[in-house]
SERO-4910 file (N, C-alpha, C, O; in steps of 0.05 Angstrom, whole numbers):
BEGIN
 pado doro    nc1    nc2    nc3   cac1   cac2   cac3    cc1    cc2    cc3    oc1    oc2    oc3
  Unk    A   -987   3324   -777   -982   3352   -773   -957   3356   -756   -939   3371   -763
  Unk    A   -958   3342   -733   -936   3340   -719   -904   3341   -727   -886   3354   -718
  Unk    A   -904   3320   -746   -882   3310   -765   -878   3324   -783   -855   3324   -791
  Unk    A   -892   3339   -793   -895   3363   -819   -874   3391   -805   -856   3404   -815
  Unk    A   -890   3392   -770   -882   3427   -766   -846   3420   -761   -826   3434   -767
  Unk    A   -847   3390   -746   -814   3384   -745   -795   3386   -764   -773   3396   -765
  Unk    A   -812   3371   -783   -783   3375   -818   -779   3409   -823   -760   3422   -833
  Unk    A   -805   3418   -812   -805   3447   -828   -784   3464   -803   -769   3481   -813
  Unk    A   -782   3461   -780   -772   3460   -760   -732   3455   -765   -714   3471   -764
  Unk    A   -730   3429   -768   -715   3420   -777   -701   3433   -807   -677   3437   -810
  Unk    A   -716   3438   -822   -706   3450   -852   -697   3480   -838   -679   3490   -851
  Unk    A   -706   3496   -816   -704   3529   -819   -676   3529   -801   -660   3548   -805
  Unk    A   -670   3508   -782   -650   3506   -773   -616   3495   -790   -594   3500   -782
  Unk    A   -622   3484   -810   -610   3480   -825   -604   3508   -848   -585   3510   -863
  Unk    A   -622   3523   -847   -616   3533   -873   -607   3561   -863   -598   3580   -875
  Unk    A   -613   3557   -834   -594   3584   -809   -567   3572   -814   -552   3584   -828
  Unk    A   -563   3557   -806   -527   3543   -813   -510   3556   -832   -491   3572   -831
  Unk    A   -530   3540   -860   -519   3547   -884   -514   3574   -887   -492   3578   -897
  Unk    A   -531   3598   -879   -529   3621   -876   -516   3632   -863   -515   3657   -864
  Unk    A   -500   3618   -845   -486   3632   -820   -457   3611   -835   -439   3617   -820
  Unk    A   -446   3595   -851   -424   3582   -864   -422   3607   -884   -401   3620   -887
  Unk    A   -450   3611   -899   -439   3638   -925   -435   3665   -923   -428   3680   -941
  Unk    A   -441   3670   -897   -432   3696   -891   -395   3687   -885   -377   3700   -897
  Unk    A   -392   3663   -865   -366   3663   -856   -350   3665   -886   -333   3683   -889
  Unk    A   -353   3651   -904   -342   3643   -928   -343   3681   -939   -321   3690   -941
  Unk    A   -361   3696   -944   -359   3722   -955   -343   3742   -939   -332   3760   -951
  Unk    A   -341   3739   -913   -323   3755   -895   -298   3743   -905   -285   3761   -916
  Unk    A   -284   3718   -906   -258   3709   -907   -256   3716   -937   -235   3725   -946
  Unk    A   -273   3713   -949   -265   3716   -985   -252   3750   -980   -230   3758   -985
  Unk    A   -275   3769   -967   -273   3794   -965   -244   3808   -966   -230   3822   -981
  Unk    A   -243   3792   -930   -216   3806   -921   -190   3814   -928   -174   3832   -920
  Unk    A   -190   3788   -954   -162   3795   -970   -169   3814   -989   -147   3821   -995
  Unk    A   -182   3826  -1002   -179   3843  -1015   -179   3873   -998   -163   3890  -1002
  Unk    A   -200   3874   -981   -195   3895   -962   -168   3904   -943   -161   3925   -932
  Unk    A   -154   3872   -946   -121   3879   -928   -110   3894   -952   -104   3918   -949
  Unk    A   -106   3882   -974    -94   3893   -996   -102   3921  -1003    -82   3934  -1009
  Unk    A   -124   3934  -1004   -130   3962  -1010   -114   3977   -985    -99   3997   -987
  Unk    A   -121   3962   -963   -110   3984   -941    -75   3990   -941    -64   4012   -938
  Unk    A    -65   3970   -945    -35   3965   -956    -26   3988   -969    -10   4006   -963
  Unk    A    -49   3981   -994    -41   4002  -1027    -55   4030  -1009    -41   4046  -1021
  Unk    A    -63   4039   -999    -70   4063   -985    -49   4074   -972    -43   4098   -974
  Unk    A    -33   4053   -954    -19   4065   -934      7   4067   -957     22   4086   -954
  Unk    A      9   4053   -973     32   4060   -994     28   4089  -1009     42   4109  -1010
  Unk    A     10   4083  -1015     -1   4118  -1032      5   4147  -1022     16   4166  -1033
  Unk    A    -10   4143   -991     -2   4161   -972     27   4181   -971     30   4204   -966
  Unk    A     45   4161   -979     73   4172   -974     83   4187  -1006    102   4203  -1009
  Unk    A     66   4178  -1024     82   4191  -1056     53   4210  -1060     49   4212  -1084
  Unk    A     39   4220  -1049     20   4244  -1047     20   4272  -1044     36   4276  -1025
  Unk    A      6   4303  -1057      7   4321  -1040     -9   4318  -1020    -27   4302  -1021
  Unk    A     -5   4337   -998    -19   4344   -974    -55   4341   -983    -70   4330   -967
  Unk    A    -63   4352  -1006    -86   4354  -1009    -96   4323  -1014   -113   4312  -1000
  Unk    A    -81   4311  -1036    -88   4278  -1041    -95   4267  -1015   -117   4256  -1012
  Unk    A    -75   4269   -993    -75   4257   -970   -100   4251   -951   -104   4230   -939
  Unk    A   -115   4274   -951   -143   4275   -944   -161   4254   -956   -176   4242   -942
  Unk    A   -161   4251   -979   -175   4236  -1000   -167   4213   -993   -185   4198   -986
  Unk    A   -136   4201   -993   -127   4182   -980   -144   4171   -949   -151   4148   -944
  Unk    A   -146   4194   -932   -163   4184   -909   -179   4171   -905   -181   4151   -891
  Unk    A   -203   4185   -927   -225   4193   -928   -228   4153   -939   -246   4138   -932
  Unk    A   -210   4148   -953   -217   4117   -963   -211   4105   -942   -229   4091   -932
  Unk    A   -185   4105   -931   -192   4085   -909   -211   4082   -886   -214   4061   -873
  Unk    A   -227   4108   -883   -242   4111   -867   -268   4095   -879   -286   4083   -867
  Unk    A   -264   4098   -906   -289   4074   -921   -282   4051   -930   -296   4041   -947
  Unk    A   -260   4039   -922   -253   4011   -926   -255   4002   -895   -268   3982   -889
  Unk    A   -239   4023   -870   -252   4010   -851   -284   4010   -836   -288   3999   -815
  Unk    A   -296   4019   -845   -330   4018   -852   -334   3984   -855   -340   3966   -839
  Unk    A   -328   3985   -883   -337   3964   -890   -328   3937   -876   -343   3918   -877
  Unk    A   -307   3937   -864   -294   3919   -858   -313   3911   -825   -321   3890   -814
  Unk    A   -314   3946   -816   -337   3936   -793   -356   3912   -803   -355   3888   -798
  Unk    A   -373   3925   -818   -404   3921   -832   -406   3891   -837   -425   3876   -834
  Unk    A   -383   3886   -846   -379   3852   -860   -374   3840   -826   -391   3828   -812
  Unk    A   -353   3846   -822   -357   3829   -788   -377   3835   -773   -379   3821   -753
  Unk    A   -395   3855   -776   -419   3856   -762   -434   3838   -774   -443   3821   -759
  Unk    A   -440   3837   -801   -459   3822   -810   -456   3786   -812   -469   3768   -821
  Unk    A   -432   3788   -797   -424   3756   -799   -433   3751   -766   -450   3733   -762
  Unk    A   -424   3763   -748   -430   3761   -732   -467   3757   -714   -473   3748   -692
  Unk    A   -483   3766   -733   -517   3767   -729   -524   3741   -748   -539   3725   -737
  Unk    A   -514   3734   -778   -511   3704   -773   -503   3684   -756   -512   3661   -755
  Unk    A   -484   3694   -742   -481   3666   -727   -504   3669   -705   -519   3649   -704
  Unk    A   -509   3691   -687   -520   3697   -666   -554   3685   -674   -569   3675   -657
  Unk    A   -558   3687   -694   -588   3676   -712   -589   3645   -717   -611   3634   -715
  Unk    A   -566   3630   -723   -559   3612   -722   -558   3589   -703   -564   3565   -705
  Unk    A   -544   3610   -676   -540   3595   -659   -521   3586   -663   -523   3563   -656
  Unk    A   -492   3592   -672   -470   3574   -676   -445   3593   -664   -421   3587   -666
  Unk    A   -456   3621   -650   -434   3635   -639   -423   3619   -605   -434   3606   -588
  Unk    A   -402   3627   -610   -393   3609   -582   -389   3630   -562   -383   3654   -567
  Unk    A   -392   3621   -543   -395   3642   -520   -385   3629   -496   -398   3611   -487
  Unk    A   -359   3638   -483   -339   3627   -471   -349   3653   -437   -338   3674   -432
  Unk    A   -373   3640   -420   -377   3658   -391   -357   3651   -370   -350   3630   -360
  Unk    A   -351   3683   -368   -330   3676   -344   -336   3701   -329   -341   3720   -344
  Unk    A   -337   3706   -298   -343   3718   -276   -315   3736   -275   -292   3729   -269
  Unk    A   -329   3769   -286   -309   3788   -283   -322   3804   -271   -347   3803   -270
  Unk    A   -299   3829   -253   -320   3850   -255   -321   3872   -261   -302   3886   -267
  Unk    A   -344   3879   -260   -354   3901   -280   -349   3921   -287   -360   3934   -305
  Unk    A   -320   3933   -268   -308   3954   -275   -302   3952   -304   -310   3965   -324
  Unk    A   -280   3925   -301   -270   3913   -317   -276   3907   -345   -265   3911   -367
  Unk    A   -294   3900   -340   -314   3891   -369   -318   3928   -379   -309   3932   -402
  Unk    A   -328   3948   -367   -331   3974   -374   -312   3990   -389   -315   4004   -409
  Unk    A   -290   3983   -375   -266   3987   -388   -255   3980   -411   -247   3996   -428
  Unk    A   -255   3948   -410   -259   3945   -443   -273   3949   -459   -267   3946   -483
  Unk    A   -291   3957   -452   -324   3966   -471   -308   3991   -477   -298   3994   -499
  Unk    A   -307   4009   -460   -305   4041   -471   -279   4046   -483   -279   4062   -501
  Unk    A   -253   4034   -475   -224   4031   -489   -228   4041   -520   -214   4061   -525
  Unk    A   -239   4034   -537   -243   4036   -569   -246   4068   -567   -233   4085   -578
  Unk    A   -269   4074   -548   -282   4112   -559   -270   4132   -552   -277   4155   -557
  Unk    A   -238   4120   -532   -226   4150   -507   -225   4168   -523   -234   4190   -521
  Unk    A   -211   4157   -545   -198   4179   -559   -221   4193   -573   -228   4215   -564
  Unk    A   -233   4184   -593   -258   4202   -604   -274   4208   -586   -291   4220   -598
  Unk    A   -283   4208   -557   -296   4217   -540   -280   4253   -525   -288   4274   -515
  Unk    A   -258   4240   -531   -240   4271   -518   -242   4284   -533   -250   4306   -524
  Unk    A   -236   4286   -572   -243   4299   -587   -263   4316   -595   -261   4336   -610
  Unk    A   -293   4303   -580   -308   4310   -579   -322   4327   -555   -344   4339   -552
  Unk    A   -299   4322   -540   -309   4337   -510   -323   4335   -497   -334   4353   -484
  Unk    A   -326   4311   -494   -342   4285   -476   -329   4283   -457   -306   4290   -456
  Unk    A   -345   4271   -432   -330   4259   -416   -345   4233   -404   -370   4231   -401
  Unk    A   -332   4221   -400   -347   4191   -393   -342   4181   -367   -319   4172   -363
  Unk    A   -361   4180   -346   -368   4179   -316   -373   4155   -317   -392   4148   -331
  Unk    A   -353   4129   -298   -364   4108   -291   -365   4101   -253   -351   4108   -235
  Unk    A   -390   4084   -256   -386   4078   -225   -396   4046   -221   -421   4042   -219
  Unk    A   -384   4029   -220   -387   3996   -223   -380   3980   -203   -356   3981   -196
  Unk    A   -397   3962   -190   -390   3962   -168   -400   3927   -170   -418   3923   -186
  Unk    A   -391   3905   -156   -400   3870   -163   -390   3865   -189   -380   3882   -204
  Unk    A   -395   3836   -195   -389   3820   -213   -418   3816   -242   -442   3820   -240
  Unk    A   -402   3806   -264   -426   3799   -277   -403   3765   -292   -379   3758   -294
  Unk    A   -428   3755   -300   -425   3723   -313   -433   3730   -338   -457   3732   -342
  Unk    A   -419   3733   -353   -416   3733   -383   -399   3727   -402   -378   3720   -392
  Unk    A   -400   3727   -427   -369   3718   -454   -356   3748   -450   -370   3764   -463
  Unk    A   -333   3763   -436   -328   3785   -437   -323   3800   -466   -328   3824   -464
  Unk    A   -316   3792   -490   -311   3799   -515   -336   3798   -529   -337   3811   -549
  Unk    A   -358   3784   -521   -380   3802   -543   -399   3810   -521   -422   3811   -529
  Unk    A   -396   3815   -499   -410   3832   -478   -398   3857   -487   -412   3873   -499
  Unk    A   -363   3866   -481   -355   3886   -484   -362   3894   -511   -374   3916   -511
  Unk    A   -359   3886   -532   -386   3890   -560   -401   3910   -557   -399   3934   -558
  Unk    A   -422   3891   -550   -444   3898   -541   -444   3934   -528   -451   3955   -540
  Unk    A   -434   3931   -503   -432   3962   -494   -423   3984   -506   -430   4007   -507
  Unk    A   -399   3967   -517   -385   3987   -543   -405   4005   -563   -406   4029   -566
  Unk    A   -421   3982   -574   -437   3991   -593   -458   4013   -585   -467   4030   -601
  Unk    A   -468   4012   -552   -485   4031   -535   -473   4056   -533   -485   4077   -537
  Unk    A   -446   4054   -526   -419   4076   -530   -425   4094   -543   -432   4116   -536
  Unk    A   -423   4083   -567   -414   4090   -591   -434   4106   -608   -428   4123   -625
  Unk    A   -460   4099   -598   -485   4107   -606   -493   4131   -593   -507   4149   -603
  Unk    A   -483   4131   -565   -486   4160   -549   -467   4176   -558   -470   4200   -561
  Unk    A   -445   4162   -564   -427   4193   -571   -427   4202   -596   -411   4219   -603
  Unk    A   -452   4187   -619   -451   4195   -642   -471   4215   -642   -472   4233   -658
  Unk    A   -492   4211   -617   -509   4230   -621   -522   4249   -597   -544   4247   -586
  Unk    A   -502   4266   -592   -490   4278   -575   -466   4305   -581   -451   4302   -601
  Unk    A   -464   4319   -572   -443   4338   -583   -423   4348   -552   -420   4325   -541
  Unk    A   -413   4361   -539   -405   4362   -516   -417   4354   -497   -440   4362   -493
  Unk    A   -408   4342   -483   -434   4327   -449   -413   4311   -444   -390   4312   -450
  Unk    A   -435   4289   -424   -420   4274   -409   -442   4243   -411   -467   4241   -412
  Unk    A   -422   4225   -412   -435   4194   -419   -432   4190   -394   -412   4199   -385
  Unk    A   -452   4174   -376   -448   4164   -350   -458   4133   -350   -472   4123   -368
  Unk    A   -450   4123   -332   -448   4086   -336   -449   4075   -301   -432   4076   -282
  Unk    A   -467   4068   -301   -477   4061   -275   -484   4026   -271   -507   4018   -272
  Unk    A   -462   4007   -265   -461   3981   -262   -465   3973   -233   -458   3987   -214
  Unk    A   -479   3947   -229   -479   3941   -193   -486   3906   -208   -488   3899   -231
  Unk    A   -487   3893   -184   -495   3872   -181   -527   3867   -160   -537   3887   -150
  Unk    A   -535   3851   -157   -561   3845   -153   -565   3814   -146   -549   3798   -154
  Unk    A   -585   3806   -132   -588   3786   -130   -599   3768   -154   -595   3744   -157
  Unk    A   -612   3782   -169   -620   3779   -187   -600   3778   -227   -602   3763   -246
  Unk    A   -588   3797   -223   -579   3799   -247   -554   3824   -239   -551   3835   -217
  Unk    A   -541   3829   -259   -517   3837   -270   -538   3869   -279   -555   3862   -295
  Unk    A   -538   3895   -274   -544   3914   -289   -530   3923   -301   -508   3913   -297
  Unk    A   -531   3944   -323   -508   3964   -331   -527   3982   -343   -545   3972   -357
  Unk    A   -526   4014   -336   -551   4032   -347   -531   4057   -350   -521   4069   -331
  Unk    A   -527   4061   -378   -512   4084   -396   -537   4103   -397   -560   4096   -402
  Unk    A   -528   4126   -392   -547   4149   -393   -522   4179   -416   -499   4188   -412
  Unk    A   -538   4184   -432   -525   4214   -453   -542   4230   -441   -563   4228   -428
  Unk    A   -526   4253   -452   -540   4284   -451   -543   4294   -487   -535   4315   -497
  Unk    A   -557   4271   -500   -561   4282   -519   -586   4291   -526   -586   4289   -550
  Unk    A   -600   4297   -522   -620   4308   -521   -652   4280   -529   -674   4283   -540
  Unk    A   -643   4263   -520   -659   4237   -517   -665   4228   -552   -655   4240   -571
  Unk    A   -678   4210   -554   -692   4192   -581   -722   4201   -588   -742   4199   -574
  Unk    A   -719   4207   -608   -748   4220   -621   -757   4196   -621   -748   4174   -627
  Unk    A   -785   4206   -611   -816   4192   -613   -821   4162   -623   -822   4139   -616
  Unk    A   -825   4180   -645   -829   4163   -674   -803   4137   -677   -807   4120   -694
  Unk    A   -779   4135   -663   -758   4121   -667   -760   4095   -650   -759   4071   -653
  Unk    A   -764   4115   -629   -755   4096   -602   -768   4060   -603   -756   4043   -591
  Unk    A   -796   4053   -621   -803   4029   -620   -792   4015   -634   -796   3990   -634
  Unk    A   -765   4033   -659   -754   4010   -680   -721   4010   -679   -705   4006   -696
  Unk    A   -719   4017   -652   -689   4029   -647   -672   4004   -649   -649   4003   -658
  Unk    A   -684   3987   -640   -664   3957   -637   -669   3941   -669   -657   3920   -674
  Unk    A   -683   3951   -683   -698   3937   -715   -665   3933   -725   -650   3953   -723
  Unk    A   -660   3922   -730   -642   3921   -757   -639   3937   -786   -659   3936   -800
  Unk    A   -622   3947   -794   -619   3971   -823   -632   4000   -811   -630   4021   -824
  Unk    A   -647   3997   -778   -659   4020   -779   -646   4040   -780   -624   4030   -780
  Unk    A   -643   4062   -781   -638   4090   -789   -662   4111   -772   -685   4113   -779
  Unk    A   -652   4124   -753   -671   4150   -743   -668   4166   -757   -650   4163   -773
  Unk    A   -686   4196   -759   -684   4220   -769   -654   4226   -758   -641   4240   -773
  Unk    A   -646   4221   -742   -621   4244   -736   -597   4220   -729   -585   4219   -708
  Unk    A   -594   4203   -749   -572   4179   -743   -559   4188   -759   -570   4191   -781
  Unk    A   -527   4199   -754   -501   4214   -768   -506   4196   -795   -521   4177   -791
  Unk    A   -493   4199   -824   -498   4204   -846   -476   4171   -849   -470   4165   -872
  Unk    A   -466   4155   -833   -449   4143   -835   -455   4112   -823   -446   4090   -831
  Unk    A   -476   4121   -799   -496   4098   -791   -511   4085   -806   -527   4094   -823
  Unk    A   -502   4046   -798   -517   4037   -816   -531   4019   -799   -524   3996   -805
  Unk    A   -550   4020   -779   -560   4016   -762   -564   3980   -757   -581   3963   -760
  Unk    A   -533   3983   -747   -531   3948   -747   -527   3944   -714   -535   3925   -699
  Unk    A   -513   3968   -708   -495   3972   -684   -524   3951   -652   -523   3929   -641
  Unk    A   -542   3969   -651   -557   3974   -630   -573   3944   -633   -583   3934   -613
  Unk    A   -573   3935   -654   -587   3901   -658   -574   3885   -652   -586   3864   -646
  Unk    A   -545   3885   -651   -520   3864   -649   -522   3864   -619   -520   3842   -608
  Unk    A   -528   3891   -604   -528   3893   -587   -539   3874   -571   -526   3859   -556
  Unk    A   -570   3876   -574   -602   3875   -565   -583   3839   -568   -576   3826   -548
  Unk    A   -578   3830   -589   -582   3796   -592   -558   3783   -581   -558   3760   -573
  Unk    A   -529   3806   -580   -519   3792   -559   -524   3792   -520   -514   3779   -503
  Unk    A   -545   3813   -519   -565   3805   -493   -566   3780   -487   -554   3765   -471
  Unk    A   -590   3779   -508   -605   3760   -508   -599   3724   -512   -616   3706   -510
  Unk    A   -575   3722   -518   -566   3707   -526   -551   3692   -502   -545   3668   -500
  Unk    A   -547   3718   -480   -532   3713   -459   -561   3716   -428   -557   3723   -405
  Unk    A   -586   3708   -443   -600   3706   -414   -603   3741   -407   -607   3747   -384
  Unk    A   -601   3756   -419   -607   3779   -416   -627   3800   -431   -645   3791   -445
  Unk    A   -623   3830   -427   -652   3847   -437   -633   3864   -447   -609   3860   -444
  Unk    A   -645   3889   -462   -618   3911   -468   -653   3920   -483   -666   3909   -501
  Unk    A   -659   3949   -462   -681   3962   -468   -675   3988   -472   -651   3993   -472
  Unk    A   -692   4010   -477   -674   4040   -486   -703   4066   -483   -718   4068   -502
  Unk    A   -704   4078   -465   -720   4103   -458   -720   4134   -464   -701   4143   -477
  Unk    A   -731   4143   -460   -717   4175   -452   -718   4182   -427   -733   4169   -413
  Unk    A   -706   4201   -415   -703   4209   -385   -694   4240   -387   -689   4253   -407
  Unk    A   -694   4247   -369   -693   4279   -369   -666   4290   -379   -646   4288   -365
  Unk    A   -663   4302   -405   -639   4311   -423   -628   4298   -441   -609   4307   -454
  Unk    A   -639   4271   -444   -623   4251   -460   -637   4222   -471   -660   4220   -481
  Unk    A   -620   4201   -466   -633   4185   -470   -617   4161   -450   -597   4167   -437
  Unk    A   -630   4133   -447   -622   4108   -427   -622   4082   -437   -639   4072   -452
  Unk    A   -597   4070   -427   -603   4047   -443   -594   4022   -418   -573   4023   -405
  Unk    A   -604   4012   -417   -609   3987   -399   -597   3958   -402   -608   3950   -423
  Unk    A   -585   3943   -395   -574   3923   -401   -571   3904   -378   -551   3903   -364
  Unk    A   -601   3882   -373   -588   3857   -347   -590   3828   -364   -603   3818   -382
  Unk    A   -569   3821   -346   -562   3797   -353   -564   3791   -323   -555   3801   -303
  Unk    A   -583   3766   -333   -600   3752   -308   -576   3727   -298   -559   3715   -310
  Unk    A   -584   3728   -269   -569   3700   -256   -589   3671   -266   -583   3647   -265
  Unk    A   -605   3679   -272   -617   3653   -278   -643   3653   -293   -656   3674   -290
  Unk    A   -652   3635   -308   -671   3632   -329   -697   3642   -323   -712   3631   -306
  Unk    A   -708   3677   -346   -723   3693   -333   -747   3685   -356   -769   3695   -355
***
């Protein structure tokens, strides 16, 4: 029996590999044809009327979609795998916040957001799929949300590294909140463009890093929680 659960053990680890090689292989096959459409887009753009041009957008806005979706989905193979590399180095946390939120300034002003940070100690982490990670928390408040304010509250601890993002969006329905981190999930009120990869990439690059990434409601909105422990919890 012993020897049985190991091969079977042994076979699921292997066939995570293989799975996490054929995603790499479908992202790289991908990319060249997706460089090339965006090319022929940005070429198009210029021999167009004003009205074409929109239409023109409107595709790159769905070529760069996809282009997320494929590096997202390559990325939760490896993380499943076990074959993502994760390079920890002691920054702090302003720092790391900063690169996290950098991607949304602009669509956050458009939207008439404003984003309140206050970060204070260090955290021990891979800064590029930590900042990920928060990104994706970001990104998720300001999708569902309309004017307010995103607030971001980092410290250090003897214990662990916090970071707790709070919206004024009017919090996470009920019925959602136990499958919020699920993978493909979709809430009643997730914008028409969500493909609910974001908030799982999240949760596993936590976890991956000795950490938690949990998500509540609180008075006007909703919370989302993120420690990464000093040591094995």
């Amino acid at each position: 029996m012993t020897l049985r659960l190991r091969e079977q053990s042994a076979q699921l680890e292997k066939e995570k590999l293989q799975l996490a090689d054929a995603m790499a292989d479908i992202s790289h096959q991908m990319r060249t044809p997706l460089t090339a459409v965006n090319l022929l887009l940005t070429s198009l753009a210029g021999h167009v009327d004003e009205e074409s041009r929109g239409d023109v957008r409107a595709l790159r806005r769905q070529v760069a979609r996809m282009d997320w979706l494929v590096e997202s989905l390559l990325k939760l193979a490896k993380l499943d795998a076990g074959t993502a590399r994760f390079c920890p180095e002691t920054i702090p946390l302003s720092a790391l916040l900063a690169r996290a939120a950098e991607p949304f300034a602009i669509g956050m002003e458009l939207r008439g957001q404003q984003l309140q940070v206050e970060a204070s100690g260090n955290v021990r982490c891979d800064p590029a799929w930590t900042a990920e990670a928060l990104g994706n928390i970001l990104k998720n408040c300001s999708e569902h949300m309309q004017e307010g304010t995103i607030t971001v509250r980092a410290e250090e601890n003897a214990v662990a590294s916090v970071v707790v993002i709070r919206d004024t969006g009017g919090g996470i329905a009920l019925q959602d909140l136990p499958h919020l981190f699920e993978r493909y999930y979709k809430g009643e009120n997730a914008p028409e463009q969500s493909i609910g990869i974001g908030l799982a990439l999240s949760r596993s690059i936590a976890a991956a890093q000795n950490g938690t990434l949990t998500a509540a409601n609180v008075p006007g909105g909703a919370e989302f929680t993120m420690k990464l422990y000093k040591g094995i919890v």
